[in-house]
C-alpha positions, 0 to 999 in steps of 0.5 A: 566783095558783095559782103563788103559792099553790102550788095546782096542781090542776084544783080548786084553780085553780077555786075561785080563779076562782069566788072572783074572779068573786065578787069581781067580781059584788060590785064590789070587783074589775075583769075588765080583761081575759081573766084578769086582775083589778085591785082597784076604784079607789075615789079620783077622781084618776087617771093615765095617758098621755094621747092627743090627737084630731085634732079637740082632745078628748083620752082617757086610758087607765086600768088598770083602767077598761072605757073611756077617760075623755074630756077635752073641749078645754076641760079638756086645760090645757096637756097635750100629746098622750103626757103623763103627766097626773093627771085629776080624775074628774067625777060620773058618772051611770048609762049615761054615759061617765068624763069628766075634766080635766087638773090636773097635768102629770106628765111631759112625752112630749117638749119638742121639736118639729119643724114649719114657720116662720112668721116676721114683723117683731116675732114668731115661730111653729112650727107642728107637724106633725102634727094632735095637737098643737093649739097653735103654738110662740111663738119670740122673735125672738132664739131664731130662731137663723137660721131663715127663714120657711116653713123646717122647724126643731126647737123646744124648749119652754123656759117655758108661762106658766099661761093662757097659750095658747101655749108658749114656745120656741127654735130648736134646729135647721134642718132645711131647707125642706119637702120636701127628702129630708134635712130630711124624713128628720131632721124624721121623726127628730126627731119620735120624739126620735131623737137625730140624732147621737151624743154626743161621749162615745160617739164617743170611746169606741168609737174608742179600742176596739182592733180588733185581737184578743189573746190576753187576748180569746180567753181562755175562748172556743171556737175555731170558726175551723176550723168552716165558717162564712158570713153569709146577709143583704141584699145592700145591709146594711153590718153583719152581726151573725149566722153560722151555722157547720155541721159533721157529727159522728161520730155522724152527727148535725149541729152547727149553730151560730148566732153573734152578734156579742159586742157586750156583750164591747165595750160595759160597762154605765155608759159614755157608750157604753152609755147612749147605746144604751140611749137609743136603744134600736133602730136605725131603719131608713128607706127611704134611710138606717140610723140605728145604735143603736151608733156605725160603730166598732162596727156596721160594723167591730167587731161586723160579722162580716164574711168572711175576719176573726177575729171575737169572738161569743156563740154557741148551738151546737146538736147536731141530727138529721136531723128537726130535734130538738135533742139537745145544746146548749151557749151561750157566748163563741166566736171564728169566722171566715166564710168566706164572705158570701151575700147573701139572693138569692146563697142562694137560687140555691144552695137552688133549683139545688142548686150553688154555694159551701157548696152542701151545707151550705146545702141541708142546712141548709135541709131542717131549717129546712122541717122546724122551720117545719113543726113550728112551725106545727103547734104554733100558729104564726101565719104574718104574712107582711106584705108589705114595700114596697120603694123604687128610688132615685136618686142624689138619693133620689129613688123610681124604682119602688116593689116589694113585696120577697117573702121567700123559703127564704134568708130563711125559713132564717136565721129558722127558726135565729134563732128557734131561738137565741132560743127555746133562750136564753130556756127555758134561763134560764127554765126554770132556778133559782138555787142558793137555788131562786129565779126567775132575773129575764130579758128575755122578748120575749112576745105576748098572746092576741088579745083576743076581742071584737077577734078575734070582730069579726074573724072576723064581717068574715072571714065576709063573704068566705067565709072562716071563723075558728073561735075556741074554742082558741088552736090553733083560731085558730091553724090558722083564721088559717094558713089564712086566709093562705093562702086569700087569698094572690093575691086582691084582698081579701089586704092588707085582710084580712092587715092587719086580722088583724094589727090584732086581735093583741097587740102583742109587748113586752119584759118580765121577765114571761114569759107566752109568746109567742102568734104563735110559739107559744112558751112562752119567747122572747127576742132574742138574735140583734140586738144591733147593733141592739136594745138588749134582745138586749144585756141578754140577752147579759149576763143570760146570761153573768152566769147561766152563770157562776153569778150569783144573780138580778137586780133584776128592777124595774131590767130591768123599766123598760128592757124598758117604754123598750126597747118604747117606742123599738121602737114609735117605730122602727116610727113612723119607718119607716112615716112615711119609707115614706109620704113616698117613696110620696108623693113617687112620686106627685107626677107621676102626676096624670091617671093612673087607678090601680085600687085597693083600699078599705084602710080606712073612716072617718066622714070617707072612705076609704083606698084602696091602689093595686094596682100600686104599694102607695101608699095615699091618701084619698078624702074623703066631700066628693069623692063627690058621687053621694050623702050617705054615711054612715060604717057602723063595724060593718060597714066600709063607707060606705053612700049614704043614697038610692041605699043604694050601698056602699063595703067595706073590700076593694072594688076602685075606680078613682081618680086623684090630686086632690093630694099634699102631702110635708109632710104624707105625704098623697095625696088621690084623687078616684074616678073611673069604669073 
């Protein structure tokens, strides 16, 4: 509001916080968050996606609104669990909590569902996976298309008579039977609506893009195919869209170039190409298999900047000192050639002997990033280093051995000069106005400040460990949170307690908003850096070749509603990722009944405890049901489980002793009994 008002005095900015809390002390205006108001909803209809319980009762979250308005199970209708939905408010007496029901579907999440068969003589059900959808799908016989019964299958909702209990739906596809590795990994797939494969159009696009360069490509391009150049990334990845080429100038200073494949310069925006990136808006990384954003004609060829090949990039080329400063940058369309491709582990043997191929490039390289990371972190930077489980399979995808894969100076140095790309793109455009003096609408990859209450509450479980979080400044949590990290790091209450400081963060999104971005410590960022596989770093690629040639703003509406679907597919991904996770952790488990595992208690709920084994990072649930020394009792405050005559605790961070009481694939749950050391 000082922005818009062109107020930017200390007083100024005062008397328009003093006037909207007066606002709000009168009742015309909501505090929705740490500085954010919203004028009061004064009608009794209101919209919004609406989230299901397990148990059938379902709440809506409203902008706006203190709390979730509850709907009973009597008052869903037909609504399913992520619908748009319009709910009619009901009276509400002082101290009571907003409640409502359903009295219009606005806009179904999806009409497709993956679930189990249930197949007999005159009829036909699908049962859904998962406990949010609380009704079975009704397939006449004729729309089975083959499917057998107990097999896994994709319904597609066609008609929901009103009243009726049950939708009406056909078989789209068999998946195959419960708890085959393929049927699984499609059923995860479909879930999250992920197309499973791609559409006609697309194929036949991408296959009829020439593979070779002309001259008519390089027109306008800076030649880097003498500027030493290679590609640091896993040894097992098939597409490779960043290089990093170095080069030591006259004036004794270092050029450092980040290049990313130029994916825009092949896929125009309006072809079947292109709207099917859009759609799927990510790859989807699962434990056995990539599922590409873009067709292998691209991915792996094209736009995979492979070693010993000309390739085409947009590139953010970098004038650097020996501290790390950037002295002079300049972005633009490049050709480079790599000479050289290093896996992640091939990098860190040169960083840590000191010998091999570019081995005074890579370790130069590297002496910058330590200095920029260490500069980041003393700017606030938050250090999450989550750990990332790892799966040895078979041929058959079937789990060997489960790891915990360790990030090291090879992956920290190619994050160090991703993020500075990023950085550099966003606060070039964001800094910048047209020629009119407008604001020049870009794609932002921003991160919130944690909410307080969270962090408070956080800091409060923290405590009880002997480790403090002081919460005045955004540096002070900062510095607090880095410190954590590196105080537990070895110790058993680590993963509980990095996990759950990640719980009281904001989630990052996209948007033209730019607010920052709090875990990096950053006041611009974007991706630009991925776009083979995420569609935002795409419309960046655009927005900033469309700004370097001088164009005037975009519709900021339009980039807007595919920042929000770009979110959404991220967070799906992310679903899908953890989901074929749990199941491969699952089916690890299955043969190791009898086997007392030590573990650590993940997570506490009003019907029992999550514990996650040390050695293998598999979590599972012991049932309030199976502890039977006692009746406990479920302490939400605290994280703890309390037994209400011996007063015996179970913490969220205890160790404990358990043994598999069953694993069930379908439902990617492991059940645990405790049992004694």
């Amino acid at each position: 509001m000082a922005h818009l008002l062109h107020l930017h005095k200390k007083n100024d900015r005062k008397i328009i916080i003093e006037t909207l809390e007066t606002l709000v002390n009168s009742g015309k205006v909501i505090d929705t968050d740490r500085g954010k108001y919203k004028l009061k909803p004064v009608y009794s209809f209101v919209e919004g996606i609406i989230d299901f319980t397990a148990r059938g009762a379902a709440y809506l979250s409203v902008e706006g609104y203190d709390d979730d308005i509850f709907i009973a199970p009597k008052n869903v209708k037909n609504a399913l669990d992520g619908d748009r939905v319009k709910v009619s408010l009901f009276a509400k007496r002082k101290k009571e909590r907003m409640e409502g029901e359903v009295v219009q579907i606005i806009k179904r999440a999806k009409t497709q569902f993956v679930g189990i068969m249930q197949v007999n003589p005159k009829f036909a059900f699908l049962v859904p996976d998962g406990d949010k959808m609380q009704v079975d799908i009704f397939i006449p016989l004729n729309q089975l298309h083959k499917a057998q019964h107990g097999q896994k299958a994709i319904a597609e909702i066609t008609d929901w008579v009103e009243d009726a209990k049950n939708p009406i739906g056909k078989i789209i596809k068999v998946l195959g039977w419960p708890g085959e590795n393929d049927a699984e990994m499609d059923g995860i797939l479909a879930e999250i609506g992920f197309p499973l494969q791609f559409t006609k159009e697309a194929l036949v696009e991408s296959e009829a893009i020439s593979d070779k360069i002309t001259k008519k490509d390089l027109v306008g391009r800076k030649d880097f195919r003498k500027v030493t150049t290679f590609t640091i990334d896993p040894y097992d990845a098939k597409d490779f869209d960043d290089a990093l080429s170095f080069q030591k100038l006259a004036n004794g200073h270092y050029e450092i170039g980040i290049h990313i494949a130029d994916v825009s310069y092949y896929m125009k925006p309006g072809t079947a190409l292109d709207d099917e990136a859009e759609y799927r808006g990510t790859s989807v990384y699962l434990v056995d298999r990539v599922i590409p954003m873009l067709p292998e004609k691209l991915s792996n060829d094209l736009c995979s900047l492979r070693p010993n090949e000309d390739k085409l990039c947009f590139s953010a080329v970098f004038e650097m000192n020996d501290e790390g400063k950037v002295l002079n940058e300049w972005f633009g369309r490049t050709v480079i050639h790599s000479i050289k491709r290093f896996a992640y582990e091939d990098a860190q043997s040169v960083i840590e002997t000191g010998k091999g191929d570019l081995s005074n490039e890579i370790n130069l390289m590297n002496r910058i990033a330590v200095k920029m990371r260490k500069e980041r972190f003393r700017n606030g930077a938050i250090g999450f280093e989550k750990e990332e489980v790892k799966f040895r399979l078979d041929d058959r995808g079937m789990p060997l051995e489960v790891y915990v894969k360790e990030s090291k100076d090879s992956n920290k140095l190619i994050e160090e000069y991703m993020l500075l790309a990023n950085k550099r793109v966003a606060e070039f455009i964001g800094k910048k106005k047209s020629k009119d003096g407008e604001k020049q609408p870009f794609v932002y990859r921003v991160h919130d400040a944690p909410v307080i209450d969270k962090l408070n509450s956080f800091a409060a479980f923290a405590n009880k460990f002997g480790y403090k979080i002081h919460t005045k400044t955004h540096k002070d949590i900062s510095h607090s949170l880095n410190k954590l990290m590196s105080d537990v790091h070895g110790k058993k209450e680590q993963n509980v307690l990095e996990q759950l400081a990640i719980r009281t963060m904001s989630k990052a999104i996209y948007t033209t908003e730019n607010i920052g971005h709090y875990g990096l410590a950053f006041d611009y960022y974007t991706h630009f850096t991925s776009p083979i596989r995420r569609y935002p770093d795409v419309m960046v690629h655009r927005l900033l070749e469309h700004y370097l040639k001088g164009g005037k703003p975009v519709d900021a509406t339009e980039y807007e509603n595919a920042c929000k679907h770009a979110s959404d597919k991220e967070m799906k991904a992310t679903k899908a990722e953890r989901n074929s996770i749990k199941f491969k952790q699952v089916q690890f488990m299955q043969n190791k009944t009898g086997i007392v595992y030590e573990g650590l208690i993940s997570g506490v709920t009003e019907w029992g405890m999550y514990v996650e084994i040390i050695e293998n990072k598999c979590e599972g649930m012991v049932r309030l049901r199976d502890i039977d020394d006692d009746f406990y009792e479920f302490d939400e405050k605290n994280f703890c489980l309390i037994g209400s005559k011996r007063r015996k605790r179970y913490t969220l961070g205890d160790t404990v002793f358990v043994k598999i009481k069953s694993t069930d694939l379908t439902r990617k749950q492991i059940d645990f009994f405790l049992v004694k050391k």
